[in-house]
C-alpha positions as CSV (number, residue, x, y, z in Angstrom):
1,X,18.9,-8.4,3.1
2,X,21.0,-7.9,-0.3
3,X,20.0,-10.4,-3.0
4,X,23.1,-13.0,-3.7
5,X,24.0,-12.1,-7.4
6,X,25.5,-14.1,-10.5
7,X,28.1,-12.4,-12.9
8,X,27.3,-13.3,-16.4
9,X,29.8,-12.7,-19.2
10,X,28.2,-13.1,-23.0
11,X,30.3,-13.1,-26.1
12,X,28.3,-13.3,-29.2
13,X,28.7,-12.8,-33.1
14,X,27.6,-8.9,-33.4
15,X,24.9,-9.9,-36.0
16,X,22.8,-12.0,-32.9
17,X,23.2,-9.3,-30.5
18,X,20.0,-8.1,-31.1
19,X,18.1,-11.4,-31.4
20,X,19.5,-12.3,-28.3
21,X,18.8,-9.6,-26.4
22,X,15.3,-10.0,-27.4
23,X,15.2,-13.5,-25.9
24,X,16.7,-11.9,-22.4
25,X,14.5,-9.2,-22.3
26,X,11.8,-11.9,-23.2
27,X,13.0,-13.5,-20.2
28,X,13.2,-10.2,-17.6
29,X,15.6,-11.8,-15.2
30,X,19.0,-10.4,-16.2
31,X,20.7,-6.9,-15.9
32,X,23.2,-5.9,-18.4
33,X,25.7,-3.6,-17.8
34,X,25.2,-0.2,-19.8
35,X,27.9,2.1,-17.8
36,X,29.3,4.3,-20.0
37,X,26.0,5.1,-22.1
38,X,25.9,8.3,-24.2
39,X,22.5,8.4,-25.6
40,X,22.2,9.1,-29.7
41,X,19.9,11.0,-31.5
42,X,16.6,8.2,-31.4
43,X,17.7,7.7,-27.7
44,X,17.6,11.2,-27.2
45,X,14.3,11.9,-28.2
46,X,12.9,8.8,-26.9
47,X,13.9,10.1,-23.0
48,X,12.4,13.8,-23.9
49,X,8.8,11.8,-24.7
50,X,9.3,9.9,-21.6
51,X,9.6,12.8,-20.4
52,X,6.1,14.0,-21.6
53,X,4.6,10.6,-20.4
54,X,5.8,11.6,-17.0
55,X,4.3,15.2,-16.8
56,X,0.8,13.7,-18.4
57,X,0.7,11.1,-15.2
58,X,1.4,14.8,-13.2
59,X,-1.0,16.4,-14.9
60,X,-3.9,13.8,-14.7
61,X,-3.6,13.8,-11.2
62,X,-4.1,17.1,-11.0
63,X,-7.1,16.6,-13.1
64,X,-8.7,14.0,-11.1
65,X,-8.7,16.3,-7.9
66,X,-10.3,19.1,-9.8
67,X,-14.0,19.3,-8.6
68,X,-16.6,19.0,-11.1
69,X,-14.1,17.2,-14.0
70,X,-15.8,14.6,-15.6
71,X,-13.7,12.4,-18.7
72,X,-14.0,12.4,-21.8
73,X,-14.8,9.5,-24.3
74,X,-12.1,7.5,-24.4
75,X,-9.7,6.8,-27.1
76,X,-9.3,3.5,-29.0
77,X,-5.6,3.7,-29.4
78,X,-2.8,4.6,-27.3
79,X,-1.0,6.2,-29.7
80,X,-3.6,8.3,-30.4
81,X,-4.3,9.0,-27.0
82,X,-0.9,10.3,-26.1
83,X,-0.7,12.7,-29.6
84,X,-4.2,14.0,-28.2
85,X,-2.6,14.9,-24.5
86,X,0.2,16.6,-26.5
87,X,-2.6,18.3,-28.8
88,X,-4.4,18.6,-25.7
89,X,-1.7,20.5,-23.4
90,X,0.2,22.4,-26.0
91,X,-2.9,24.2,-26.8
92,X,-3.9,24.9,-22.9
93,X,-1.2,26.3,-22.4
94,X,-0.8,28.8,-25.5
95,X,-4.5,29.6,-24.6
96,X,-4.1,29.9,-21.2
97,X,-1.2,32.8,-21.9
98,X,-3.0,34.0,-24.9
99,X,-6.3,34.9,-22.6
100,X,-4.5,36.1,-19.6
101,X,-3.3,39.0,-22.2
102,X,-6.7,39.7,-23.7
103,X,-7.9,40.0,-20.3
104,X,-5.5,42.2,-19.4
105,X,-5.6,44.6,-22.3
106,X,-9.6,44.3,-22.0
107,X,-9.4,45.3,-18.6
108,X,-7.4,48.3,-19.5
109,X,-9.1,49.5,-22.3
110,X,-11.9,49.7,-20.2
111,X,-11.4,53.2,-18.7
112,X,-11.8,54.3,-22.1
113,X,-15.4,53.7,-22.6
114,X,-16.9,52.8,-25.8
115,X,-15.5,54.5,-28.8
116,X,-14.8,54.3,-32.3
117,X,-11.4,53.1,-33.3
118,X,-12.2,53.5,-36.8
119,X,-13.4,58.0,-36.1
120,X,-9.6,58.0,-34.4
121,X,-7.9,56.9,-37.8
122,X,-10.1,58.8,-39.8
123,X,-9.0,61.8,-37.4
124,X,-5.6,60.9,-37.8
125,X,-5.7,61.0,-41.6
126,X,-7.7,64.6,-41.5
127,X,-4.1,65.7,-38.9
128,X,-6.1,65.8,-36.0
129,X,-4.0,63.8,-33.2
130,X,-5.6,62.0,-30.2
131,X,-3.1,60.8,-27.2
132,X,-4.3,58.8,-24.0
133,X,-2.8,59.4,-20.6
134,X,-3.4,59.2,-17.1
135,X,-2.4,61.0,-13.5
136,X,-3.4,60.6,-10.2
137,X,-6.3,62.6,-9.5
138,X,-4.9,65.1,-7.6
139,X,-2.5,66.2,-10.4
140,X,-5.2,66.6,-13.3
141,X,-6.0,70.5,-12.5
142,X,-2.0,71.0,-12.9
143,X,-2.5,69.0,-16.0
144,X,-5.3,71.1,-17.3
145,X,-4.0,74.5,-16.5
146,X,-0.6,73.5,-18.0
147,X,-2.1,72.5,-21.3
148,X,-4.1,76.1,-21.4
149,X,-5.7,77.0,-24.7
150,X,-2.4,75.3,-26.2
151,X,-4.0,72.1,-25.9
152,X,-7.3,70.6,-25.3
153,X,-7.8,68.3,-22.2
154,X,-10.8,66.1,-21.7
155,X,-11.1,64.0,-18.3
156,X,-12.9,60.5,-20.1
157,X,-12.7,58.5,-16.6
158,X,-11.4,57.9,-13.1
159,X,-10.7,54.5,-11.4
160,X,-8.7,53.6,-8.6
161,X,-7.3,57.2,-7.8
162,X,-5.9,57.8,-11.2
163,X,-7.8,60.2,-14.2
164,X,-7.7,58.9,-17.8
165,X,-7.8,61.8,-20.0
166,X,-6.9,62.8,-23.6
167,X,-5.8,65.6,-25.4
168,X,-6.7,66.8,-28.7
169,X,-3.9,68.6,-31.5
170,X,-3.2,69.1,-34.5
171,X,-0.2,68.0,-36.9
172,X,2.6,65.6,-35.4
173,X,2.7,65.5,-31.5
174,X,4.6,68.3,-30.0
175,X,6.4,68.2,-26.8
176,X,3.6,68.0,-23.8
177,X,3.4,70.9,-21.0
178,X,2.8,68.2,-18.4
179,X,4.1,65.2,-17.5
180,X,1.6,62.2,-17.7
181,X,1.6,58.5,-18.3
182,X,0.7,58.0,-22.1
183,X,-0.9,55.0,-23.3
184,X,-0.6,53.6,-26.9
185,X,-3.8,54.8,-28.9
186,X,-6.1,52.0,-28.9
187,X,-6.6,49.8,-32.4
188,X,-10.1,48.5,-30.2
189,X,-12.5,49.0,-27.7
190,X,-12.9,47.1,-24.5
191,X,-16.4,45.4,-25.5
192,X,-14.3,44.0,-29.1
193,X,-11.3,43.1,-27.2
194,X,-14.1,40.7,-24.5
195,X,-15.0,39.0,-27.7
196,X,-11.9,37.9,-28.4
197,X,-11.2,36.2,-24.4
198,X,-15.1,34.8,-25.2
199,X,-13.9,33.0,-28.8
200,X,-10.5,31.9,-27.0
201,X,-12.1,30.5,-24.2
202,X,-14.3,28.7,-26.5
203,X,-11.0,27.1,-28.0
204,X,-9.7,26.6,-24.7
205,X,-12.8,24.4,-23.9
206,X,-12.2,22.3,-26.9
207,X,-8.4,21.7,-26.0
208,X,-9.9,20.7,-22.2
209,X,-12.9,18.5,-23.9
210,X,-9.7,17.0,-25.6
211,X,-8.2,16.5,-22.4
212,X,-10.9,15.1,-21.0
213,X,-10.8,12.0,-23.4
214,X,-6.8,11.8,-22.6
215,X,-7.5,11.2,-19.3
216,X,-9.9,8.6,-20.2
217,X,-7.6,7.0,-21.9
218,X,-4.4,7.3,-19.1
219,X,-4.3,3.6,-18.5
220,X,-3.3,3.4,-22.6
221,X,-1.4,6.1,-22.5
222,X,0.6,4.8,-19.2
223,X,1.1,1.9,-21.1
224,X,2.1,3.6,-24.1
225,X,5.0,5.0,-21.9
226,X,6.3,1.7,-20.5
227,X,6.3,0.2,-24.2
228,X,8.4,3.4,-24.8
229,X,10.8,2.7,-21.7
230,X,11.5,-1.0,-22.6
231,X,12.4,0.0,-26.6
232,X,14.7,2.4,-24.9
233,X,16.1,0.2,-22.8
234,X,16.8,-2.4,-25.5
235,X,18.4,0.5,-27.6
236,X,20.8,1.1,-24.6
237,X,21.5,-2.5,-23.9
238,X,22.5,-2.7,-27.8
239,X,24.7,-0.4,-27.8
240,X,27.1,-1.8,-25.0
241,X,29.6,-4.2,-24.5
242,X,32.9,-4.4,-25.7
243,X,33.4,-5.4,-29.6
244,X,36.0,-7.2,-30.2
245,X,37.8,-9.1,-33.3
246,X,37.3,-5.7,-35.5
247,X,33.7,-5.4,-34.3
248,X,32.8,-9.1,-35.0
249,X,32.0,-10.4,-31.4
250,X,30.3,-8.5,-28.4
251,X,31.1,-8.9,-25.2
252,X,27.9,-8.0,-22.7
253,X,28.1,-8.3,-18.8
254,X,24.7,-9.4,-17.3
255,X,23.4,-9.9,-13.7
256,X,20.8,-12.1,-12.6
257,X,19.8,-13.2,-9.0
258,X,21.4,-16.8,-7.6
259,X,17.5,-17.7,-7.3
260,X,16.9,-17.0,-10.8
261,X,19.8,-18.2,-12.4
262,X,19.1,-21.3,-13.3
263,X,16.5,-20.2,-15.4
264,X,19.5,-17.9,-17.1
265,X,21.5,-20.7,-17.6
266,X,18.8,-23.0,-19.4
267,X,18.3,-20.2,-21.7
268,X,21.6,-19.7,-22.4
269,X,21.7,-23.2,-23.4
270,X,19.4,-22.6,-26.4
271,X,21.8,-20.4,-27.6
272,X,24.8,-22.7,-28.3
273,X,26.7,-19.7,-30.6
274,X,27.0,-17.5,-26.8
275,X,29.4,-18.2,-25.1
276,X,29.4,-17.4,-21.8
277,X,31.4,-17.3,-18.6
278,X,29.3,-17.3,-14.8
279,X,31.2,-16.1,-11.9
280,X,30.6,-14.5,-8.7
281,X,30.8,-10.7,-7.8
282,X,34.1,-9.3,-6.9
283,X,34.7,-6.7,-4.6
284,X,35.8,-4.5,-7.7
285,X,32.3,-4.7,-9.7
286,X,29.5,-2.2,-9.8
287,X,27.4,-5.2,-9.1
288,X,23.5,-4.0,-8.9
289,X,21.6,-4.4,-5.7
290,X,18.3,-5.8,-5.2
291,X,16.7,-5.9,-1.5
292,X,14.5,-8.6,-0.1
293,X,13.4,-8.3,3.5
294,X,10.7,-10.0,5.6
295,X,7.1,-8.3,6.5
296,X,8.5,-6.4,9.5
297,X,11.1,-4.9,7.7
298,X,10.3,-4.3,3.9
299,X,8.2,-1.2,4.9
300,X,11.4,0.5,5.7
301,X,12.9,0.2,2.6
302,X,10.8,3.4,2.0
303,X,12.9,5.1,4.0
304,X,16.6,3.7,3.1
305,X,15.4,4.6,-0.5
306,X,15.5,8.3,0.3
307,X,19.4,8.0,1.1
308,X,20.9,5.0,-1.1
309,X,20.9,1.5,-1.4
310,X,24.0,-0.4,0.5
311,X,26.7,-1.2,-1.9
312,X,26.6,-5.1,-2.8
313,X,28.5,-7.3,-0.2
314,X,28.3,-5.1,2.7
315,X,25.3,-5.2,4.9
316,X,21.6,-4.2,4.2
317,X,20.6,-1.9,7.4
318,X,17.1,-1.5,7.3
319,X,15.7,-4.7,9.2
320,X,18.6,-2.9,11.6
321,X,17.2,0.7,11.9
322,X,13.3,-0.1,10.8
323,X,12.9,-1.0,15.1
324,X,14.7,2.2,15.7
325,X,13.1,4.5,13.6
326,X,9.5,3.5,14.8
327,X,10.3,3.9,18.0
328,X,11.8,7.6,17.2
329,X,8.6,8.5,15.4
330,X,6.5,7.3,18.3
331,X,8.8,9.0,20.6
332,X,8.5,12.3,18.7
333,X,5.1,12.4,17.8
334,X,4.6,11.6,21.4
335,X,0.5,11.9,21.5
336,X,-1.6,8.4,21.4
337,X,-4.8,10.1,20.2
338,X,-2.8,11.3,16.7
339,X,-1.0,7.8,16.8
340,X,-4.6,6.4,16.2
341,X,-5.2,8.9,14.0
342,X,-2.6,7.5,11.6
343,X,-3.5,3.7,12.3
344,X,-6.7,4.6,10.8
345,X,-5.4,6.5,8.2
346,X,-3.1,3.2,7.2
347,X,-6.1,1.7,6.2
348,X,-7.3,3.8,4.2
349,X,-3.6,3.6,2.6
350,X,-4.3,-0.1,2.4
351,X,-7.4,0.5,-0.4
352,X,-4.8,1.2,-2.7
353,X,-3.7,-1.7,-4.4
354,X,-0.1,-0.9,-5.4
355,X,3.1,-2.5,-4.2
356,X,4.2,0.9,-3.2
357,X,1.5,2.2,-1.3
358,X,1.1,-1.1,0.4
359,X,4.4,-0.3,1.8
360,X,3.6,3.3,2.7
361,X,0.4,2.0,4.3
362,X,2.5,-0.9,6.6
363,X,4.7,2.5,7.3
364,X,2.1,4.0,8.5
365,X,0.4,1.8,10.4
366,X,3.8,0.3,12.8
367,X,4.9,4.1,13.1
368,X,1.4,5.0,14.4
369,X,0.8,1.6,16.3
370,X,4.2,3.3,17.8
371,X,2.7,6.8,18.5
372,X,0.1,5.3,20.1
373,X,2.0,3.4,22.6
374,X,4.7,5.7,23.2
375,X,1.8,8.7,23.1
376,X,0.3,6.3,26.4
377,X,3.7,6.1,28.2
378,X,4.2,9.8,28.4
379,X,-0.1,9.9,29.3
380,X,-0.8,12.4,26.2
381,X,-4.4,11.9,24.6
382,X,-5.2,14.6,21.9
383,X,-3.0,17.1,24.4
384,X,-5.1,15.3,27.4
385,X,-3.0,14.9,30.1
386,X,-3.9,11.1,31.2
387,X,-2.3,11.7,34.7
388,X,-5.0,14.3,35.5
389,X,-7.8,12.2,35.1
390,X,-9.3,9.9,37.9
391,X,-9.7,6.6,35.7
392,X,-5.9,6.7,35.3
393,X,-5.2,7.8,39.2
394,X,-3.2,4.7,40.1
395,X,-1.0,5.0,37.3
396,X,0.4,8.5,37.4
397,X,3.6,7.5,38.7
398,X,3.8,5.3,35.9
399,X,4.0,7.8,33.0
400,X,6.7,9.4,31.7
401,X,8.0,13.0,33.0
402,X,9.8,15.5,31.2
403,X,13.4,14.4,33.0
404,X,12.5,10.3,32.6
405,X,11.6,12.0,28.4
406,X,15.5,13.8,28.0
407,X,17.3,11.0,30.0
408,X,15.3,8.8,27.3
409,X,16.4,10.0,24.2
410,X,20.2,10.1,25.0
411,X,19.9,6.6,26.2
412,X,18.1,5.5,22.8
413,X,20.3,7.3,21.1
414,X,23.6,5.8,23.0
415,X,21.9,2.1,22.7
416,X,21.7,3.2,18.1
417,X,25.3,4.1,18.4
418,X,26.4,1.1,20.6
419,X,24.5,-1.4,17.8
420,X,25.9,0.5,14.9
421,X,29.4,-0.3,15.8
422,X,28.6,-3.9,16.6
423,X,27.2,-4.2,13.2
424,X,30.4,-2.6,11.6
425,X,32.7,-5.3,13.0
426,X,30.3,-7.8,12.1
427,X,30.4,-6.0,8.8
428,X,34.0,-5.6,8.4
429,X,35.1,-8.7,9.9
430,X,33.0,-10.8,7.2
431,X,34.2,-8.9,4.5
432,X,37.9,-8.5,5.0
433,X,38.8,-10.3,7.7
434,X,38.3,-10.0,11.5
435,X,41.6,-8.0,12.2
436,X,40.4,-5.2,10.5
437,X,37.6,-4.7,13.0
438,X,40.0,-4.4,15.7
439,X,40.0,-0.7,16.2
440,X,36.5,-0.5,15.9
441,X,36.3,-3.2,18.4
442,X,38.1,-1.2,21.0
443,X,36.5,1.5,20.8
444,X,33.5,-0.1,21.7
445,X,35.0,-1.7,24.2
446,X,36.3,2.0,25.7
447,X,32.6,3.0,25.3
448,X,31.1,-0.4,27.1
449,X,33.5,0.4,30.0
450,X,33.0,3.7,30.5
451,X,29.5,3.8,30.7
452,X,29.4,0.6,32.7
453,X,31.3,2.0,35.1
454,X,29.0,5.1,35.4
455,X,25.4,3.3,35.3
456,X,25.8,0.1,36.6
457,X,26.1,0.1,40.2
458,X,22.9,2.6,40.0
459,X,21.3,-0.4,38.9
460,X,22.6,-2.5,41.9
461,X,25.0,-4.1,39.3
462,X,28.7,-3.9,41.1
463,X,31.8,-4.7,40.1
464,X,35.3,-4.4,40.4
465,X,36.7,-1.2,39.1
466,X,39.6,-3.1,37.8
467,X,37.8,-4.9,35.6
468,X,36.0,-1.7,34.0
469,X,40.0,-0.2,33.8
470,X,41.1,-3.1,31.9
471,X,38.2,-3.5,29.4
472,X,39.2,0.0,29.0
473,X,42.8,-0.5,28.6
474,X,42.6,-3.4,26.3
475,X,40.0,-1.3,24.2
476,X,42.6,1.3,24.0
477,X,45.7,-0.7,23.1
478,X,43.5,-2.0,19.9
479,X,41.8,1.3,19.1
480,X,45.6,3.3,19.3
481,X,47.9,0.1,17.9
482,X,46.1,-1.8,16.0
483,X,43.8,-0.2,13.9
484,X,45.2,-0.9,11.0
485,X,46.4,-4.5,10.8
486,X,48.4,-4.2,7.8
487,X,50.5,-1.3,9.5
488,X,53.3,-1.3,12.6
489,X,51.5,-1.1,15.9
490,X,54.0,1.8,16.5
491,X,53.3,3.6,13.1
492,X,49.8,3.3,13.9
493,X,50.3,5.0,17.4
494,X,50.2,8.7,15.8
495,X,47.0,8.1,13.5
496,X,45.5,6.1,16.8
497,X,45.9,9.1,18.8
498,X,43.7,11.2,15.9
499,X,41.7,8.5,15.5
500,X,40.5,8.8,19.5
501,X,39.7,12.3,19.0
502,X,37.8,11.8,16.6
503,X,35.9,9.5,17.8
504,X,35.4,11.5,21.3
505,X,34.3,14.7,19.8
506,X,32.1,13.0,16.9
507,X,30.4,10.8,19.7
508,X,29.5,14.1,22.0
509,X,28.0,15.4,18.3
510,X,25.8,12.2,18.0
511,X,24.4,11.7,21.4
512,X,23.8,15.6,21.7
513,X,21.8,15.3,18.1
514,X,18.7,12.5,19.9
515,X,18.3,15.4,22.0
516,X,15.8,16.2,19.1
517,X,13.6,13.2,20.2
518,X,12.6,15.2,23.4
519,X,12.5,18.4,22.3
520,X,9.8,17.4,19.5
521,X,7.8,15.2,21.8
522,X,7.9,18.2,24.3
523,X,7.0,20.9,21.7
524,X,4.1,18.5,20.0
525,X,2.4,17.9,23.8
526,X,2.9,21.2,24.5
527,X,0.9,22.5,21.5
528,X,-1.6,20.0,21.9
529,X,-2.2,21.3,25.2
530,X,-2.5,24.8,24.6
531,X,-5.3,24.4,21.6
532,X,-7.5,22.6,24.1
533,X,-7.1,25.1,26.9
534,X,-7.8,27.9,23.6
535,X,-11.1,26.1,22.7
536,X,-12.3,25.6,26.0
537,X,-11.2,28.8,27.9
538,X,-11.7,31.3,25.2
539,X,-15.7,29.7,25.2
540,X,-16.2,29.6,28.8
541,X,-18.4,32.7,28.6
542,X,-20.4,32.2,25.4
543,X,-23.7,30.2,25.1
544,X,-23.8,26.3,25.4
545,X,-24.7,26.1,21.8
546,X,-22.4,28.4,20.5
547,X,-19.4,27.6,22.7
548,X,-19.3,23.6,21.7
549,X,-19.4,24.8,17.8
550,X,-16.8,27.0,18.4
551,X,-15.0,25.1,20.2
552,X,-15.1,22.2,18.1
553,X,-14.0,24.0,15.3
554,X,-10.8,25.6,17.4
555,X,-10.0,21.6,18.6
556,X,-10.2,20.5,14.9
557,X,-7.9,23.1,13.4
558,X,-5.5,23.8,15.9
559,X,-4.8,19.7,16.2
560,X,-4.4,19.0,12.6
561,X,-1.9,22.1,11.8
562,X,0.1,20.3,14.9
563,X,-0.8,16.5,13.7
564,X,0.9,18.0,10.2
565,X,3.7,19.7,11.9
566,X,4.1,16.7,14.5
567,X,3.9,14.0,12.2
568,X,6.5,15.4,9.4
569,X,8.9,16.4,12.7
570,X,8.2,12.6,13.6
571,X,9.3,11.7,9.3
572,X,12.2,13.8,9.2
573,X,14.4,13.9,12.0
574,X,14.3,9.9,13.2
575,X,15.4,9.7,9.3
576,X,18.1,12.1,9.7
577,X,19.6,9.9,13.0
578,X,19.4,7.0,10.6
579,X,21.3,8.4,7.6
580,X,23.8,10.4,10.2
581,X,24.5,8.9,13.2
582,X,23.5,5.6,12.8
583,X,24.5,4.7,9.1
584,X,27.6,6.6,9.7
585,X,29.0,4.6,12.7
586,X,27.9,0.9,11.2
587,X,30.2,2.2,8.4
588,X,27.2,2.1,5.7
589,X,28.8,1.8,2.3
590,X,26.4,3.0,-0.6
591,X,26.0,2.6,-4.6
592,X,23.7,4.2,-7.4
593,X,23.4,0.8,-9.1
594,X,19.7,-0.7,-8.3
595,X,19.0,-4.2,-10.1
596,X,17.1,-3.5,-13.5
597,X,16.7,-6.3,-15.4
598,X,15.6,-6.4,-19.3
599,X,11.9,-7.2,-19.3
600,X,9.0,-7.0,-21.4
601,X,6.3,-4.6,-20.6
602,X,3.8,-6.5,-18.0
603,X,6.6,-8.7,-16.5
């Protein structure tokens, strides 16, 4: 659910705005309002080394995956710490292109063998001129017999189907006979160029030693970055509000939670030179927006975060879609053997101690309690068809086929779309009234007709077809006429009529899109299915021995390319039915603005 807000208006003498700031951000319960924020100069700078702090916490992940890195000694203070990383990465990077191009030039003086640079300037001086060049191999003897006595032409080396070669004149260099690659004359051999890379790699390793002792110290420096954030977040909140009286008062808007504002209020009564004013939101605020759901449902807030929050005083969706979306993930991965696969892997998840990958981990572990289930129904078991074997004999009637999987999904996805409109009335009738739900109302009506009429005496439930007509009828007279409340039912009639096509053609476009659920569940089974019948029938011939290995080793990679493929299928598209056809028919309203209240570091 959305956290209840309270509005807090501050007017201040402009010489206490920052002393009282400080006592709010002491605080850490209350928002204020910075929209509008141009950052200055300081500001600037202070967002470019946050910046830095962010790709550090990149790069030291990196580093603790790297096999064999051990840290360094750590560093004593954080500022320190971070002007090391900066030291540290600066100079890994300039060596890093620095010995990729002695390398490279190394590499290509090579073919020249070991000469004396020094005997080629000295020939130079004396007018005898040395040029380097190079042809494919089969061109040299055209190369030589061009040059003639003309020229001299010695072959010095051949690599990789070309001929490095050089010619010998004397005086400036005259138009060549032949055409050739020509190289610059060389300043130093390939050997003198190696010592170079070997005295740059030697700096390198002192910039990575340095490095080392950064990461040691990434706790500091971490710390060092959220110092950094709250000074610029103070700086931002001091320069807003409103200034008033020729720039003698200040006048802040603040948020706070209902739960915490009492504790507001008694420090606002310390400060008897504030005035202040507490109201509640309007509809016309940017009010922030904080969620707080129960156990079940605060693992889904991982997904709703990769859309938008809801937009304060409509209605937080995700205890509303979490029960969907794990059944969709279930339904798509579609195998119980990888559903335990990802139970498992949940714990693991669970070692970490953060708030957010507690979250992931509870994600994990109801989507894959879900797989697992689901993976039973339709009898799939690592691509094991459960009806096949005998243990499972009385049940194969029981499990799902492909026509009970596709009659399935549309019906999931028709019972998502059904619940999303009941939540937009709900919605719309607690916000602005209930009238306004109206054509909403009768279109769900229409819909509840309709397919009552179609299913329901399958299901032994009969009744009068009269009464499906006028459920129907009655949904149509408030989907056509009164849609709009504020409007004549007979000026509504025209936008009514575009309003039911509409909604026809956009509903055929959402049930159609669950079709999805099927076809991943079908394609992920199907794969499954195929790498066992690959590891067992492509080994039937080969000794015992050798045919479980290889075996093995077919069953292990062919399931986890498709427990990748099947599980991010199983992520993405139950997410995209959320934030499309689900969020889209409960009316889902969003906003940018997430609760951030003024806080010290730690708090």
């Amino acid at each position: 659910m959305i956290v209840r807000m309270s509005k807090y208006t501050f007017v201040l003498y402009h010489e206490r705005q920052k002393e009282f700031l400080a006592a709010l951000q002491e605080l850490g319960l209350v928002d204020i309002t910075t929209a509008g924020w141009e950052p200055d100069e300081a500001e600037r700078a202070m967002l470019a080394e946050l910046e830095q702090h962010r790709a550090a916490g990149s790069r030291f992940a990196e580093l603790a995956k790297e096999a064999g890195f051990e840290p360094g000694e750590p560093f004593s203070d954080a500022d320190e710490a971070f002007a090391a990383y900066l030291q540290a990465a600066a100079g890994i990077e300039e060596m890093k292109g620095r010995l990729d191009k002695v390398r490279r030039e190394a590499d290509e003086l090579a073919v020249w063998g070991d000469f004396s640079p020094a005997a080629i300037r000295q020939l130079a001086q004396d007018g005898v001129t040395l040029r380097f060049f190079s042809v494919y191999d089969s061109e040299f003897p055209a190369v030589v017999k061009a040059a003639g006595d003309a020229l001299i032409v010695r072959e010095v080396a051949r690599s990789e189907g070309r001929t490095y070669f050089v010619t010998v004149g004397r005086g400036k260099a005259d138009e060549l006979p032949f055409d050739a690659q020509e190289y610059r004359t060389p300043d130093m051999t390939a050997a003198e160029k190696r010592e170079q890379v070997v005295e740059l790699e030697a700096q390198s390793a002192g910039f990575r030693a340095l490095m080392a002792r950064a990461y040691a110290s990434r706790e500091a420096i971490e710390a060092h970055g959220a110092r950094l954030r709250e000074r610029l977040d103070f700086s931002r909140a001091g320069r807003s509000g409103q200034r008033e009286a020729e720039g003698r008062l200040v006048v802040m808007e603040g948020w706070a939670t209902e739960e915490t504002s009492a504790q507001v209020d008694a420090l606002l009564e310390e400060w008897p030179d504030v005035v202040y004013f507490k109201d509640k939101p309007t509809p016309e605020d940017d009010t922030p927006v904080v969620l707080k759901n129960n156990r079940f449902a605060n693992p889904f807030e991982v997904i709703g975060q990769f859309y938008s929050l809801p937009r304060y005083g409509t209605m937080d969706l995700t205890a509303f879609f979490g029960p969907f979306y794990m059944v969709f993930f279930g339904f798509c991965l579609g195998d119980a053997g990888y559903g335990l696969i990802l139970v498992l892997a949940s714990f693991f998840l669970r070692r970490k101690k953060t708030e957010a990958m507690r979250q992931v981990a509870n994600l994990t572990l109801l989507c894959g309690a879900a797989s697992v289930l689901f993976g039973f129904l339709a009898g799939s078991f690592f691509g094991i068809q459960l009806a096949g074997l005998a243990m499972f004999a009385g049940m194969r009637e029981k499990f799902f086929d492909t026509d009970m999987l596709f009659t399935l999904s549309l019906g999931l996805g028709l019972v998502q779309i059904l619940f999303a409109l009941v939540l937009n009335i709900v919605n719309v009738s607690r916000r602005f009234g209930f009238k306004y739900s109206l054509g909403t109302l009768g279109w769900l009506m229409i819909l509840i007709g309709a397919l009552g009429m179609m299913f329901l005496p399958g299901l032994g439930v009969v009744l009068p077809a009269f009464v499906w007509y006028a459920v129907m009828g009655i949904g149509a007279v408030l989907m056509i006429f009164l849609h709009n409340p504020d409007r004549n039912p007979l000026v509504n009639f025209g936008s009514g009529l575009w309003n039911t096509y509409n909604n026809v053609t956009g509903l055929l476009g959402d049930v159609l899109s669950y079709i999805r659920l099927f076809a991943l569940c079908l394609s992920g089974g199907t794969l499954a299915l195929v790498f066992n019948d690959l590891a067992f029938g492509l080994t039937a011939d080969l000794p015992v021995v050798v045919s479980q290995l290889v075996a093995v080793i077919i069953l292990l990679f062919g399931h986890s390319i498709n427990l990748f493929m099947s599980a991010l299928g199983a992520f993405v598209h139950p997410m995209r039915l959320t934030f499309v056809e689900f969020y889209k028919n409960a009316g889902f309203e969003s906003t940018q603005r997430e609760f951030a209240p003024l806080r010290k570091t730690g708090k």
